[in-house]
C-alpha positions as CSV (number, residue, x, y, z in Angstrom):
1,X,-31.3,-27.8,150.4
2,X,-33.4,-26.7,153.4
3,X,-32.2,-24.2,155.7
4,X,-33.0,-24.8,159.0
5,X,-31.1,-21.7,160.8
6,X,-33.6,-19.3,158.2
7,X,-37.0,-21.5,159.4
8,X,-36.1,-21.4,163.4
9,X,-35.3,-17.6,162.5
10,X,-38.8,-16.8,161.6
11,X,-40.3,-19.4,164.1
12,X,-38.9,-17.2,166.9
13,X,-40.2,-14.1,165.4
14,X,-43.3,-15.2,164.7
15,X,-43.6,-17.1,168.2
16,X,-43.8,-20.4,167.1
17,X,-42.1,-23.5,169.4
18,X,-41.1,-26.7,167.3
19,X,-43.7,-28.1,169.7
20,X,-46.7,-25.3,168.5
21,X,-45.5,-26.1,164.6
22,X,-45.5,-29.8,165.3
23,X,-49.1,-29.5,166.5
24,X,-50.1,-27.4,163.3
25,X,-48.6,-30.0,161.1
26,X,-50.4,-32.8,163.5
27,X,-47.1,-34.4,163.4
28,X,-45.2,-35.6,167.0
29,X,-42.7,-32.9,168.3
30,X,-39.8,-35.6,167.7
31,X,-40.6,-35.9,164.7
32,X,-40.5,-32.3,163.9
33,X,-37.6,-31.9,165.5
34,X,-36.2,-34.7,162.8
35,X,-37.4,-32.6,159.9
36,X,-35.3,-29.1,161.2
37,X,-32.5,-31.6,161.8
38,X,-32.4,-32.1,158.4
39,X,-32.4,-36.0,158.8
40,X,-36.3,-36.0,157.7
41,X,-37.7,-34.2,155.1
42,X,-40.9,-32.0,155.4
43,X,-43.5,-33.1,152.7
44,X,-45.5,-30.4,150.3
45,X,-48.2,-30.5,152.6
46,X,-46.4,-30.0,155.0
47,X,-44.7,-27.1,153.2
48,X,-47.5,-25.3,152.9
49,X,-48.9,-25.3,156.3
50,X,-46.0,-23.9,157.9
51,X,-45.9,-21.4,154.4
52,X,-49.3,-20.3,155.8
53,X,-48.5,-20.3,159.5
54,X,-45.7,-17.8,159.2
55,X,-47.1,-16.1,156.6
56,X,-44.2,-17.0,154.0
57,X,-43.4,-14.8,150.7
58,X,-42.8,-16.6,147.7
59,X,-39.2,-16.0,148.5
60,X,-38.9,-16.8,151.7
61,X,-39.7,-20.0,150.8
62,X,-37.5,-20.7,148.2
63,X,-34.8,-19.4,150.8
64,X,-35.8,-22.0,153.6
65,X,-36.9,-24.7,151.7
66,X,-35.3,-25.0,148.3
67,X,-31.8,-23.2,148.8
């Protein structure tokens, strides 16, 4: 199950807008906004680019996007 509250946690501390991680992901903002919803899931690729974005552990993974 995907934890959104954990995700827009380390967004804000790392500075990033669902707008700046939309463009990262080359996805549209809306869309983006879908997948933190929780109505839209993100894809592996998509996984990892935000994994290397904010500079994920292994962990914090596992606790945002498998809990």
């Amino acid at each position: 199950m995907f934890n959104a509250d954990k995700l827009r946690g380390v967004m804000a501390e790392k500075r990033f807008s669902a707008e700046r991680m939309a463009r990262v992901l080359g996805i549209n903002p809306a869309t983006m906004y879908r997948k933190m919803a929780g109505t839209s899931e993100f894809t592996r690729s998509e996984i990892q680019l935000i994994s290397l974005s904010l500079e994920l552990s292994t962990s914090d993974i596992q606790a945002i996007f498998f809990a």
